[in-house]
N, C-alpha and C positions, 0 to 999 in steps of 0.2 A: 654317516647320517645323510640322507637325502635332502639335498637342496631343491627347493619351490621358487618358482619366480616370484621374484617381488620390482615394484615398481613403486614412486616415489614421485609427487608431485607438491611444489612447494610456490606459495606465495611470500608475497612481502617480509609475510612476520613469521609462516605458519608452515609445516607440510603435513602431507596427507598421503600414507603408506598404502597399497594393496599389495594380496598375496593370492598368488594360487593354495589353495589348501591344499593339506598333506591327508586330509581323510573323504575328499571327493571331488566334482566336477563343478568346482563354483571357487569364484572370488569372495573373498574373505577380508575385512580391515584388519591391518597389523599395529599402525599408530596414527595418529589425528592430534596436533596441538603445535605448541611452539616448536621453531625450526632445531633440528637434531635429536626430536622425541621420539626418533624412528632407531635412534641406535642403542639397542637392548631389547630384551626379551619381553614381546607382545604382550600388554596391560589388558589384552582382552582374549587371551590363553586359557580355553576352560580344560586344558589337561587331557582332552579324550572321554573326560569321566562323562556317559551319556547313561546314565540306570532311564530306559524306559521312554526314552526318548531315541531320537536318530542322532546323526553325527549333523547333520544338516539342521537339525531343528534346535541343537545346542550351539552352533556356530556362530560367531560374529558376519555374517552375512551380506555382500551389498545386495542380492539381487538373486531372489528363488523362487521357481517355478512351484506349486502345488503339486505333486507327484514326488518329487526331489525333497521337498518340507510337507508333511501330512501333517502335524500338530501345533507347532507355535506361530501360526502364521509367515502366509509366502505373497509374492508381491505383483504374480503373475499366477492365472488359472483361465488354463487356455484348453480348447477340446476341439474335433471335431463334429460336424452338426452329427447327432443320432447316437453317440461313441461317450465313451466314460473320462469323466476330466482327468488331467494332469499330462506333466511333461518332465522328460526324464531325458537331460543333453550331455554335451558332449564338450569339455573348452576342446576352440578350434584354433586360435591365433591371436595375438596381441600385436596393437599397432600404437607403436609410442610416437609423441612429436614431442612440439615444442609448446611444454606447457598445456597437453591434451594424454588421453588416453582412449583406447578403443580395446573393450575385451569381447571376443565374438565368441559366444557356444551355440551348438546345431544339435536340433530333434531331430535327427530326418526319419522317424517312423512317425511323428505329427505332422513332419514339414514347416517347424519352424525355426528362423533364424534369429539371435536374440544376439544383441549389440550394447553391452554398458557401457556409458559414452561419459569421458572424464574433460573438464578444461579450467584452468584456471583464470580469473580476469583479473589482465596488468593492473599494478599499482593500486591494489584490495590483498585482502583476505578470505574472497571467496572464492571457491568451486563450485562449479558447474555440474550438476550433475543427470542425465536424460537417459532413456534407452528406447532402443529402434527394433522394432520389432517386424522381420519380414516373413511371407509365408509363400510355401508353393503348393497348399491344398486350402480347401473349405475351409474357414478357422469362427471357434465360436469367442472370445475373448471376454469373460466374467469380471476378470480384475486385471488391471493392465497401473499399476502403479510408475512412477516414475522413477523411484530410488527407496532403497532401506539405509537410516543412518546407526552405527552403534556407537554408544558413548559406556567405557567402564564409571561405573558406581560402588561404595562401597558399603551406601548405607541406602536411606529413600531418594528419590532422586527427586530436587524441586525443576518443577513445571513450568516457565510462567509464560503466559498465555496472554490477550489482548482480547473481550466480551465485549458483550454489551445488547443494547438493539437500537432500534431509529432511535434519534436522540440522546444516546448513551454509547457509542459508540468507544472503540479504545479503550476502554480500563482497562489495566492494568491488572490481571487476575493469578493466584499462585497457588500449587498444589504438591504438596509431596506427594509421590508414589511412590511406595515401595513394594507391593504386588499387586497386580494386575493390570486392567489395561484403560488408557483414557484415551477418546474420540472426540474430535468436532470435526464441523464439517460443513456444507450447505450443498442444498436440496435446489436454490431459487434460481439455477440461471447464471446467479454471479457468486461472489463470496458473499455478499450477502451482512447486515447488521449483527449476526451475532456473535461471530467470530474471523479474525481475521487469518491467510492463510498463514502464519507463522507462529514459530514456538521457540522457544530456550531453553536448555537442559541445563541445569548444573548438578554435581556432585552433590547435594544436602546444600549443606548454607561455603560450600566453598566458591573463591571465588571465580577461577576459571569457567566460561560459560560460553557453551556449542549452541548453536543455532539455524534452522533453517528455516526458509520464504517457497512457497510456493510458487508459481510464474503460471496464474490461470486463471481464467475472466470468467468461468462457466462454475460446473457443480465441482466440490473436491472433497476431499478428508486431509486429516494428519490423525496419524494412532502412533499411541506411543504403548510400550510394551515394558513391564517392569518386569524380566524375564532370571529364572532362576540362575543363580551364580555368580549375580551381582552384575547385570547389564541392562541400561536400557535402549529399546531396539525401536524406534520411529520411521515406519513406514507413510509413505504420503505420494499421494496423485486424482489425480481426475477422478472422477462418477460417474459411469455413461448412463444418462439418464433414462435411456431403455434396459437398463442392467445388464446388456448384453452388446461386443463393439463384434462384428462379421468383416472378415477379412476371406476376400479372393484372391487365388494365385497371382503373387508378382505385386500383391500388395506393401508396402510397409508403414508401418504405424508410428510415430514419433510422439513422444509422450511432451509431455510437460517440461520444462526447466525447473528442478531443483535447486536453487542455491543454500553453501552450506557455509559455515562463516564458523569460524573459533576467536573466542581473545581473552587471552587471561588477566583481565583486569574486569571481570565481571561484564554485568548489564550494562553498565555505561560505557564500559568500550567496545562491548559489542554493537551497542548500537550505533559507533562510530564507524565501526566497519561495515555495518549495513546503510551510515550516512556516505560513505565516501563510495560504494559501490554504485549507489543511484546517483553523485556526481556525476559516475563514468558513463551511466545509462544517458545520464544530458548530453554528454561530447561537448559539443563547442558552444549549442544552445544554454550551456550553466553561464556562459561569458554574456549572457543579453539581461539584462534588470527587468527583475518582477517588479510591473509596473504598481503602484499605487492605484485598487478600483475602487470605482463607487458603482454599487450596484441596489440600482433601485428597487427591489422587491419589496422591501419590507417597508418603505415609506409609501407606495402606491398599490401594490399586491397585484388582479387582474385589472383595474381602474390605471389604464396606460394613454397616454393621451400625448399629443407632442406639446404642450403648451406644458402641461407638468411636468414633462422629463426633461424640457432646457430650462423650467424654473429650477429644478436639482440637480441639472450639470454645471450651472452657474454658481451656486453653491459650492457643488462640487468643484469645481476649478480657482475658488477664491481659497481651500481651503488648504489645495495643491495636488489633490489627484491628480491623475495623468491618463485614467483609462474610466470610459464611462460606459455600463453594460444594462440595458435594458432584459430584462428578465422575461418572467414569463406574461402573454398578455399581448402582445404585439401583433398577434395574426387574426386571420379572418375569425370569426367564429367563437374568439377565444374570450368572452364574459366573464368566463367562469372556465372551474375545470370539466363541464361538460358536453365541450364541443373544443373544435378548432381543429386536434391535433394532426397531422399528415396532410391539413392544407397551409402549405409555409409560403403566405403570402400576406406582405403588410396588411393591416386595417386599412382601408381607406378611410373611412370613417374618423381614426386615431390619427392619420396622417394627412390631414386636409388637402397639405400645399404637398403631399408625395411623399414620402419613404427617403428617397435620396437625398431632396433638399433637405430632411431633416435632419440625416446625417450629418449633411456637411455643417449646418448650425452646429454640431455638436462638439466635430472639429475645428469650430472656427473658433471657439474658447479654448482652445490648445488641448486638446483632448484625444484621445483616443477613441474608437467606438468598439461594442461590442455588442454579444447579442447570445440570448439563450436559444438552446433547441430541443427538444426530446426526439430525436428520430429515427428510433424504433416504436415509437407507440403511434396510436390509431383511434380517433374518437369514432364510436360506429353510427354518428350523423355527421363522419365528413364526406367530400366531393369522394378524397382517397379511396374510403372503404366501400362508399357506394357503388363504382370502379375495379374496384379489387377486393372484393370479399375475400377471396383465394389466397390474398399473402396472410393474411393472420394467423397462427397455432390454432388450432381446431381440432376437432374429437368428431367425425361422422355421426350425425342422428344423438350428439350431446349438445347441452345447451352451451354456451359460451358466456362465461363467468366474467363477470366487470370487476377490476380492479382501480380504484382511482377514475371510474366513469369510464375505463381507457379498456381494450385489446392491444397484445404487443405482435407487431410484425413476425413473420419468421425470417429472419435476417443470413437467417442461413440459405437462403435461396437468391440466385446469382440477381435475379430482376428485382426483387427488393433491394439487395447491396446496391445495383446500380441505380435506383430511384434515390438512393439516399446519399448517394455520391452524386448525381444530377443536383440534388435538392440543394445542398452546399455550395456545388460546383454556382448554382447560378446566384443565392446569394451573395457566396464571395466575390462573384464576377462584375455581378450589377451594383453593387455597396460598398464604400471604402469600410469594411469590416476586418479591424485585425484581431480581435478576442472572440472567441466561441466558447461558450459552456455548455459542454455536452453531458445531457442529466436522464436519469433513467429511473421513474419511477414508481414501475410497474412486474413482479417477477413474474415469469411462463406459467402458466398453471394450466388447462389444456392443452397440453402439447403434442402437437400430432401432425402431421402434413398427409393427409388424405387423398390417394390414387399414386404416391411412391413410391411404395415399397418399403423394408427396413432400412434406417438413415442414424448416422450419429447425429442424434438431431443439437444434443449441448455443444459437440465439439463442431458442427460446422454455424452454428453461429456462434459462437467465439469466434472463428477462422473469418466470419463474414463484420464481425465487429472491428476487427483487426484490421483488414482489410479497408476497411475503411478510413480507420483513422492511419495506418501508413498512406493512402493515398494520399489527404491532410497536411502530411507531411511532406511528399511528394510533390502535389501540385502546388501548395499553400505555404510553403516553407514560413513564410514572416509572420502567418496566424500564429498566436499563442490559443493553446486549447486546452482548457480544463475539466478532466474529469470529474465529473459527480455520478450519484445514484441512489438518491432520498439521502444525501449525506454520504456516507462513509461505505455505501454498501457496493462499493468495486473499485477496490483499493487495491493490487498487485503490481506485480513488477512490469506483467505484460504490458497492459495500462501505464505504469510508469515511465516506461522506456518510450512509450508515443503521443503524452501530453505533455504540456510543462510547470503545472498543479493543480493539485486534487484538493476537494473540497473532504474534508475528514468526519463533518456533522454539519444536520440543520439546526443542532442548539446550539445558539451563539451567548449564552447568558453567561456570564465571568466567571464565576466557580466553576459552573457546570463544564464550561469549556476549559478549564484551567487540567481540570481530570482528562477530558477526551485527548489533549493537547501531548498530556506527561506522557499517556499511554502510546500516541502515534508516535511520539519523537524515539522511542524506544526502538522503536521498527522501521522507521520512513524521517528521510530529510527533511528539514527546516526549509530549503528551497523549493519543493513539492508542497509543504505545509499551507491552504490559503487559510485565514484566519480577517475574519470580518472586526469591526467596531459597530456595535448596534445600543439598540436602546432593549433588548432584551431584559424581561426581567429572568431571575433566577426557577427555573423550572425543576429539579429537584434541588439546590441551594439558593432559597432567596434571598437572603444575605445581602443591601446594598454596597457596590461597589466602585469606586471611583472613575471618573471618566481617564483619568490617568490608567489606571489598571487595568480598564477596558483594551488601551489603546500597549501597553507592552504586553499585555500579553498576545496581542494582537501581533503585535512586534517581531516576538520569536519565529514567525514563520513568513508569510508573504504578506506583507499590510494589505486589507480593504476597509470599507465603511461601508456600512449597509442600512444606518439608521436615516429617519427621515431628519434630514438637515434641516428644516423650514420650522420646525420647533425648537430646534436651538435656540441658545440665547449669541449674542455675540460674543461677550465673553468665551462662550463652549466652543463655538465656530474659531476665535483666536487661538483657544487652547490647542485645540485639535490643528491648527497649521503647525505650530510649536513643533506636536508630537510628529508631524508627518514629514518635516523639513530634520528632523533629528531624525527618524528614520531613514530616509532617502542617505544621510553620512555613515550611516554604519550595518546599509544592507548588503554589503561586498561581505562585513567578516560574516552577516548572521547566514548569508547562503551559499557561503564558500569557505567560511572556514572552521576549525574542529569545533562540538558543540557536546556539552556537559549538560549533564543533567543535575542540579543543585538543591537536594532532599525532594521531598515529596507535596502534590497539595494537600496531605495529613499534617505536613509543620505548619509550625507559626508563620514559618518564612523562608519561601524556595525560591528556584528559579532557574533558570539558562543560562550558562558560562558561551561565550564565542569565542576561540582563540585565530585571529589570520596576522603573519607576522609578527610586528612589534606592537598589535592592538588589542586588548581584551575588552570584549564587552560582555555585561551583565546585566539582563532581565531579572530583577530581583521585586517580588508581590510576596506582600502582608495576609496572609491566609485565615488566620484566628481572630480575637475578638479586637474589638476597638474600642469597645465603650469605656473608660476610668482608669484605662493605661498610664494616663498623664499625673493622675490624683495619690500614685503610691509608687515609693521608689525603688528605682531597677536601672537596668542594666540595658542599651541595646540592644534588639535583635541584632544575631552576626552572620551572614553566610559565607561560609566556608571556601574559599574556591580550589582548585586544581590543577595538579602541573603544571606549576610557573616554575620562575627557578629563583630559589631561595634566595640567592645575591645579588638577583636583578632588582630594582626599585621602578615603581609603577605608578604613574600620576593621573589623578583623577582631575580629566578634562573640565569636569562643570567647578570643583570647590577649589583645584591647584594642592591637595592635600597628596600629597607622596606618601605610597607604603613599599615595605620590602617585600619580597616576595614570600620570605618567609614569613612575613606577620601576615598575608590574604592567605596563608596557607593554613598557619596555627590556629588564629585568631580568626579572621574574617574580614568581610565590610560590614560595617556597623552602620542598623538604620532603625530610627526612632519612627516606628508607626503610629497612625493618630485616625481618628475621621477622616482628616482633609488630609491626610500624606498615607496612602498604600500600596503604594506603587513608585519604583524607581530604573531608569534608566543610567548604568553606570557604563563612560568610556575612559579604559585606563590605556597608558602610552607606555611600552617599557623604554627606560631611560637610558 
């Protein structure tokens, strides 16, 4: 019997088999899951049996050209200009390291070189997964995908996926498939409100569960394929938003980062693996504390004035913040949102005695400062665009569509990235400014750069967004900088790996947020999570909820406050030190160590487990009714927790009440909800 290469890549918990196939010119998955699932006969063996199909188009496939796959979909579909699609190669060599793989095959009657490119990242469970694609003629490139993943199924395979749109961002959304095919995707520039770039496969309701994240700030997909003989097959990458990427000799194209993640304890430890991999994206920066913000937007909106903003950082600073960020509103022009943007220069007007001095007021109450920017957008009555028509997205002899009152930059042009790296550069230069919220309001929709020629125009401003914020990094090292984009609409790993947290929504109202909250933590760290305290009301849940509630749930991720403090009462201003001086003790385990997800906000009663050392903490909020609880008798609500160990005993810091570990596991903590109690903050100490 003819032996095929196979190779064999293993993380912490997990490995991950390829093989050269025995019926063509392509790599093939053998096994994916816990470590030694690779010894025995391939779970994704369709036996040769192909009636009516190809051997290629039946195959567990990483990675196939159109020409090679004609019917179930392929992941590359490449041509020369005027010439009929497809490519039909050759495997040329495999380059193993450590903890990498490189599988190379060559067209050379197309002239091109195609590179599946393998790596694993230390001390995770995920793979790395990208391909390089070089050419040495004309190349037309239609679908330029990043990677194909195969998971065996035996029955529908459940989907679950993260929807939503502004304001709704995150949910939580689940589908069986068991034939044919399911697509999301975004169109806007970024990933955009309505779906996030990640997805989870499991077998039906079992509980082992595959997963991968896209790595792309631009357009993308994920397709998943419920494909005959019991496999589903998930193809995912980029969009080039001219529907077509042109490649000249001596070119090579580098697609996207796919990460792919397995953990056999379901959703919730998958999403531990996808927490502990964006630890690693921190490096050293997860060892600096997410400060405590206050951010004024919602108590003053575009009405910015510096006599209001140190009456609210005084506030702010009585109540313990440490970071205080003025929003939007601050520049020339800026009333309203119909002027200002692209001219980034203080109000005078708002800053009588200077910009600077104001600062320093701000740190003179122990404070931090901080400051919002959108800078890629453009009002078309600033100094900017009067100056520079020419950087905007444009369509020749079409009209120029207002989004938000605003046009956006083309960021992918070198003189824009450098105005926008000036524009910071001198901010951060002339202002003791250590926080940036960098927010992006506005998606492409004209997009064209008129008198260049054909241009990836998504993929190089990505490239030019990126760019930018590594500079950030580079020149700016102590700045903390937060991703936003109307909320949650450019949430990836790119982005994650070069801010140090992202805003997930602009609905801050407690239910509402308690949803968008369950669904991000499923996919993205608790350390990356900003999470405000506001006076929001409920916007699809209005449902009153406690100011406690407000504030852990706020908890679970990076504390801020966003509400107007000046309508406090003193009492609420006391309370709220309470809650912020108890967070400040217990933000090392919520963003550093392992984090549980504790039912859903469909129970009565869920919440966040944090495990670091010998300290568990628990977010645990009252979801259901409150009203007459007290008037008929029952039982406490209990939550459940996880992976303690049974023998250990564990003492609750606020009551001094010890449990075993095996009663938090059987039984629960037990909490008597009411009006005036929905919310609880529990720190246990194992004994």
């Amino acid at each position: 019997m003819t032996s095929y290469p196979r190779w064999t890549l293993r993380t912490e918990h997990t490995s991950y088999t390829v093989r050269l196939s025995p019926d063509g010119p392509w790599a093939e998955l053998d096994a994916w899951g816990p470590l030694g699932v690779e010894d025995g006969p391939s779970a994704l063996d369709w036996s040769h049996r192909t009636h009516f199909v190809t051997p290629a188009d039946a195959a567990p496939a990483e990675y196939l050209p159109y020409g090679l796959r004609p019917f179930t979909g392929s992941e590359l579909v490449a041509a020369r200009p005027g010439q009929d699609r497809g490519s039909w190669w050759d495997f040329d060599s495999a380059e193993e390291g450590e903890g990498s793989l490189r599988l190379t095959f060559t067209d050379d009657v197309l002239g091109l070189r195609t590179v599946l490119c393998y790596e694993t990242v230390p001390g995770t469970d995920v793979i790395l997964r990208w391909t390089e694609l070089t050419s040495t003629q004309e190349l037309r490139l239609e679908r330029l995908d990043s990677a194909a993943v195969n998971i065996p199924v035996t029955g529908a395979a459940r989907l679950t996926y993260l929807t939503g749109q502004w304001s709704q961002e995150f949910w939580r959304t689940q589908l069986d498939l068991s034939r044919g095919t399911f697509t999301m995707g975004s169109l806007q520039g970024a990933p955009g409100h309505g779906y996030a770039p990640w997805l989870a496969v499991q077998d039906g309701e079992a509980e082992a569960a595959y997963g991968i994240a896209l790595e792309w700030s631009g357009n993308w997909h994920i397709t998943a394929e419920a494909e005959p003989g019991g496999s589903v097959r998930v193809r995912a990458g980029r969009v080039p938003h001219e529907g077509v990427v042109h490649l000249t000799p001596g070119d090579t194209l580098t697609t996207p980062r796919l990460a792919c993640a397995f953990s056999p304890d379901g959703l919730d430890g998958l999403s531990r693996v996808w927490h502990r991999y964006e630890r690693h994206l921190a490096g050293e920066r997860l060892n600096r504390p997410r400060k405590v913000l206050y951010n004024s937007w919602e108590a003053t909106g575009f009405d910015v004035d510096a006599a209001g903003q140190l009456e609210l950082a005084k506030l702010a600073a009585d109540i313990g913040a440490e970071l205080f960020v003025v929003d939007d509103g601050w520049f020339t022009g800026r009333g309203d949102d119909t002027g200002g943007l692209g001219d980034w220069y203080p109000d005078p007007a708002a800053f009588p005695q200077g910009f600077g001095p104001f600062v320093e007021d701000i740190r003179a109450l122990g404070l931090d400062f901080g400051l919002w920017v959108e800078p890629e957008a453009v009002s078309p009555t600033s100094r900017l665009y009067a100056e520079h028509p020419e950087w905007v997205y444009r369509i020749e002899g079409r009209p120029a569509r207002l989004v938000r009152n605003q046009l956006l930059l083309d960021l992918g042009r070198t003189d824009v990235q450098d105005f926008v790296i000036g524009t910071l550069d001198r901010l951060l230069g002339a202002y003791d400014i250590s926080y940036l919220k960098w927010d992006m309001n506005r998606p492409p929709t004209e997009r064209g750069r008129p008198g260049h020629g054909p241009a990836d125009l998504d993929a190089e401003h990505v490239a030019g967004y990126l760019r930018v914020l590594d500079h950030l990094r580079a020149a700016h090292p102590d700045v903390t900088v937060e991703g936003c984009a109307g909320g949650g609409g450019r949430i990836e790993h790119a982005t994650i790996a070069r801010t140090d947290v992202v805003w997930p929504s602009d609905n801050t109202a407690p239910l509402d947020r308690l949803s968008v909250q369950h669904g991000f933590l499923h996919a993205h760290a608790p350390h990356v999570m900003s999470s405000w305290v506001t006076d929001a009301p409920g916007i699809l849940d209005p449902r009153p909820r406690s100011l406690a509630f407000r504030f852990v749930n706020a908890i679970c991720g990076v504390l801020g406050i966003g509400a107007d403090l000046r309508a406090w009462t003193p009492q609420e201003r006391a309370e709220a030190a309470e809650w912020i001086a108890r967070y400040k003790r217990v933000r090392d385990v919520v963003h550093r160590g392992e984090a549980r997800l504790l039912g859903t906000p469909d129970d009565s009663t869920c919440g966040v487990q944090y495990d670091l050392d010998d300290r568990t903490v628990v977010a645990a909020l009252g979801t259901g009714r409150l009203d007459g609880a007290p008037l008929l008798p029952g039982r406490p609500d209990r939550l459940r927790l996880r992976d303690l160990e049974p023998a250990a005993h564990y003492r609750d810091t606020a009551t001094g009440t010890t449990y075993s570990g095996a009663h938090l596991l059987h039984y629960g903590l037990p909490f008597a909800w009411s009006a005036g109690h929905d919310a609880e903050l529990v720190v246990l100490i194992r004994q």
